[in-house]
N, C-alpha and C positions, 0 to 999 in steps of 0.2 A: 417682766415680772421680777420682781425685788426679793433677793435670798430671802427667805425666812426667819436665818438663825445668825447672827455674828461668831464664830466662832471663840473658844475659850480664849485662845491667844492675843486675839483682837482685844478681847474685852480685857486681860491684862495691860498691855499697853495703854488702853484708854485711861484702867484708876489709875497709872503710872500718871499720866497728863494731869488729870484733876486733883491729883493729890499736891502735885508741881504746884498750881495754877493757886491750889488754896493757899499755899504757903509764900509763897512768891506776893502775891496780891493781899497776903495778910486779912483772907476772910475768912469765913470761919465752915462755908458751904461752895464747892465749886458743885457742879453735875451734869453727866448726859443723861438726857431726858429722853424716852420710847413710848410716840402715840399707839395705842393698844387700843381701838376703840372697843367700847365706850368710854374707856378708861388712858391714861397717860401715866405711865409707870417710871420710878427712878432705876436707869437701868444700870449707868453708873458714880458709886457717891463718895467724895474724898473722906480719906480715914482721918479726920480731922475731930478734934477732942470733942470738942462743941459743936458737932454737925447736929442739926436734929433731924434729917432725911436719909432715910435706909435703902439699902440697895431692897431693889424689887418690892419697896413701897408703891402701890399705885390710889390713884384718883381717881374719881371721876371729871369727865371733861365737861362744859360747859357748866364753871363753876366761879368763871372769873383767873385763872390763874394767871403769872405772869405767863408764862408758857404759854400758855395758849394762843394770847395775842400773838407771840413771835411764831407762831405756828399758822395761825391763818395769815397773818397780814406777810409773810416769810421773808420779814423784815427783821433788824436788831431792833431790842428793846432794851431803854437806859432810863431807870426809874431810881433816880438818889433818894430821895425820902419819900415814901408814899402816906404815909401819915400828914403829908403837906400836901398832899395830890389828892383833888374829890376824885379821878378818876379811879385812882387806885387805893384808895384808906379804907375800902369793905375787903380786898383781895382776903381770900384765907390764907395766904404764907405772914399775914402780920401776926393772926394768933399765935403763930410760931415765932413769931417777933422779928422774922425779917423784913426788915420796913426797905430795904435797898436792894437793884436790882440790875443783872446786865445781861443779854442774853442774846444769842444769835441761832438761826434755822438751821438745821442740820438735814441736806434733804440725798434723798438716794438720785443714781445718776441719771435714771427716768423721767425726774423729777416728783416723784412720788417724796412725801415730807419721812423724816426718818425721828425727826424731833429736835433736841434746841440743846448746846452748851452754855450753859448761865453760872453767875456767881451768885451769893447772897451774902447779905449782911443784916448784921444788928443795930449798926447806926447808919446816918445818912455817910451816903461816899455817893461822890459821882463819878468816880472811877478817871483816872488822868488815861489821856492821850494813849501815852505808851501800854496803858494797861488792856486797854480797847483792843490796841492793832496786838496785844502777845494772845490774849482769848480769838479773838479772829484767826490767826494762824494757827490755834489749836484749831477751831473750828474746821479751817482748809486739811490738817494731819487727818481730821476725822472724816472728812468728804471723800479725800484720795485711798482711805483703808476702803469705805465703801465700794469708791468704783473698779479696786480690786478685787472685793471678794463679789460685786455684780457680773466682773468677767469672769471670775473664773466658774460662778455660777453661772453663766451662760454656755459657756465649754463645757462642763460637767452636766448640764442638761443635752447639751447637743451628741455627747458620747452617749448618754443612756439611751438615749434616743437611738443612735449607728445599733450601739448593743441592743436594744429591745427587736429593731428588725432584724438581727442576725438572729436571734434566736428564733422568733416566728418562721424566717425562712428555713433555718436549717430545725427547727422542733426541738429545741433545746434549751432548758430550763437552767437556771442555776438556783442553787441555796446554802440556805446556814442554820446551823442546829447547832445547839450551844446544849450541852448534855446535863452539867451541869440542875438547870432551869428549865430543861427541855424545850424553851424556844425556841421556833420554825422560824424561819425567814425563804419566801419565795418570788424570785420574780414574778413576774407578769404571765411567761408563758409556761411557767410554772402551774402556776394558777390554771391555766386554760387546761396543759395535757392532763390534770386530776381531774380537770371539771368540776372547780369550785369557784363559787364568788371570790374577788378579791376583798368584800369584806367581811368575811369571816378570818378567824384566827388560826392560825394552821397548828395543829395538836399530833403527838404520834398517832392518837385516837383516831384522827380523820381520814390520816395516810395510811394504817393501817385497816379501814372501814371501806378505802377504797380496793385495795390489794382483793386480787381473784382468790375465793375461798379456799383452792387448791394449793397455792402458794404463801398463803400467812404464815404459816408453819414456820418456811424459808426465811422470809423479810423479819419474822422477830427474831430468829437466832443470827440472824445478820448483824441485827441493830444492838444484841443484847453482846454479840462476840466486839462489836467495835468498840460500844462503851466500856467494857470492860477491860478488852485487850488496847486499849487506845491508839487501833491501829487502823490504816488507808481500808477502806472495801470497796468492791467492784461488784456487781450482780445486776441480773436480766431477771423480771418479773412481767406477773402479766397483771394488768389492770380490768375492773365489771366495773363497768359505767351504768351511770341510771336508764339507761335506755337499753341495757343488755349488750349493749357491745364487747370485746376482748379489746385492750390495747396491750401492746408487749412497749417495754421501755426497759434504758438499761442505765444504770446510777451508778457511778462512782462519783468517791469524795475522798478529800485529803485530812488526815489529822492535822489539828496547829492548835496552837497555846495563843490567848488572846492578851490585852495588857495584863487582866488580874490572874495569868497563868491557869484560866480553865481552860477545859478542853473544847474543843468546840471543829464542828466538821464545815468545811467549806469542798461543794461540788457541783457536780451540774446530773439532768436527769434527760435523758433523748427518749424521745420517742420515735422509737423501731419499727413501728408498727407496721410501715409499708416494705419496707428493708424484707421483714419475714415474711409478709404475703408473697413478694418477688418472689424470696426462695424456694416458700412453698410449689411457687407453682412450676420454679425452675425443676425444681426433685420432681412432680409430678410429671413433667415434658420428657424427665430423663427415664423415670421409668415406664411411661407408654411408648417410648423411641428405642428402651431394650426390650419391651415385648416385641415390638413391631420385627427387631431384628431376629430373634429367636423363632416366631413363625416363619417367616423369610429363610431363614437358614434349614429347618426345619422342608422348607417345601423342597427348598434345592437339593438334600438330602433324597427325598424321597422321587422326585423328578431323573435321578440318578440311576435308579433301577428300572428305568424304563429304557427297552433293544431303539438302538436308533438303525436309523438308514432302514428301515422295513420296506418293503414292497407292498406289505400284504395293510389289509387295512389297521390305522390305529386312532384310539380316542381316549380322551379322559372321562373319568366319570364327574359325580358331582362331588365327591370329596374331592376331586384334586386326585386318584390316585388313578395311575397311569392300566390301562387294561388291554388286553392284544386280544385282534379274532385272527385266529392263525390259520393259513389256508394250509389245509391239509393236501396234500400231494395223492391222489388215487391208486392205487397198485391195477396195475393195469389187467384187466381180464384176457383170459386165452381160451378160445373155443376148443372145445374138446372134437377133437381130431374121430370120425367117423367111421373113417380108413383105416386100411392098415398099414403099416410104416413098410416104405416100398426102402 
């Protein structure tokens, strides 16, 4: 897949070239050309006095242009007077009065077409040799910036990628709020721990609509102390999902200054949610295991006050509490003596 965007730097360098190329070559329009379909746009156009082609001027395609042809057929095209050519004397670049023309394919390293560097003119020129082979090696400067920023967009896809399943695995979101404007910016799994589409627009309105009614309270004086104090915040909230569930999640974020010096938070957001069920049930384990011990200790105690070594019968009752049948010893009887004591 082919970057999206050229970067700004790039495209400096590039009017640097065409602005070379138009002076050098003494015409009056050099340009890189950006298929857009349905449209072919001037993406960049030499600052040249007499240009009549503006940057991010676009067309529509299949209208005859020069360009085009060098776009499908992704060959050069060298048209000296087209006012002499039935092919080319309806083109719409002659109402602009360029009747001449040179131009080569500009294609991404996929081979996906990217568009065309061409020159233009107002009289016939066929352009000599040397001028040919200096435009073609601008062409090559502009092929090899591509397949630079293809790689490095391919690296840059490939990291988001490692980073998109480190977060999944570990439940952990990152973002950016820019306070200023209050844009939200969230990853992916951002998205998922709130349980929002990722195409909806992230508002404090949402983030706060999500927060469990008990803790709103907390989460706006959090957010009103940050933007205010323009300072780092750390906090644990709990989240009500549309199905009624609780999620616990815990956010911190850093303050930083962006290029236009606003303020703006960059963080990440975990979901805890399993981390406290653990706990939970840890402190529950820990206090059914000191009940457990306190009855225990409680019995041994009372087990204590029971006579050991007895002869005589012993048993417990149903409480647990120790009971003796004590064999009582008889006083022994003595017959009463009849007689008289001799």
């Amino acid at each position: 897949m082919s970057p999206a965007e050229v970067p700004f730097e790039t495209v400096q360098k590039w009017q640097e070239i065409v602005n070379i190329v138009a002076e050098i070559m003494h015409v009056p329009s050099a340009l890189v050309m950006k298929v857009e379909p349905p449209n072919i746009k001037v993406f960049v156009s030499s600052e040249s006095n007499s240009n009549p082609y503006e940057r991010n001027e676009v067309a529509p395609l299949n209208t005859g242009l020069y360009c085009e042809t060098v776009m499908k057929t992704r060959q050069s095209l060298l048209v000296p007077d087209a006012l002499r050519d039935e092919e080319w004397k309806s083109n719409p670049d002659i109402k602009l009065g360029m009747i001449s023309y040179l131009g080569f394919p500009v294609v991404w390293p996929d081979g996906q077409i990217f568009g065309t560097i061409c020159v233009l003119d107002r009289k016939e020129n066929s352009y000599s040799q040397p001028y040919r082979k200096f435009v073609l090696q601008c062409r090559d400067v502009l092929e090899a910036d591509l397949r630079a920023l293809a790689k490095l967009s391919g690296e840059l896809t490939r990291s988001e990628a490692y980073l998109e399943e480190a977060q999944r695995f570990s439940h952990t979101g990152s973002f950016g709020w820019r306070v200023s404007t209050g844009e939200i910016v969230w990853s992916k799994e951002s998205f998922r721990i709130f349980g929002y589409d990722q195409s909806l627009a992230v508002t404090l309105d949402r983030v706060i609509q999500r927060v469990h009614p008990e803790d709103r309270a907390l989460v706006q004086r959090t957010l009103d102390r940050a933007s205010r104090d323009r300072k780092d915040f750390d906090d644990e909230y709990r989240l009500l999902m549309p199905d009624d569930s609780i999620k616990h999640v815990h956010v911190v974020a850093h303050a930083v200054r962006d290029q236009a010096n606003e303020l703006e938070f960059i963080g990440a957001v975990m979901d805890v949610t399993e981390a406290r069920r653990v706990e939970q049930q840890m402190h529950q384990a820990r206090t059914e295991l000191a009940h457990v011990a306190r009855v225990a200790t409680a019995g041994e105690l009372a087990a204590g006050h029971c006579p050991r070594n007895q002869t005589t019968n012993h048993r417990h009752d149903n409480n647990g509490q120790c009971g003796l049948a004590v064999a009582f010893k008889r006083e022994p009887r003595y017959r009463q003596s009849t007689g008289r004591n001799k």
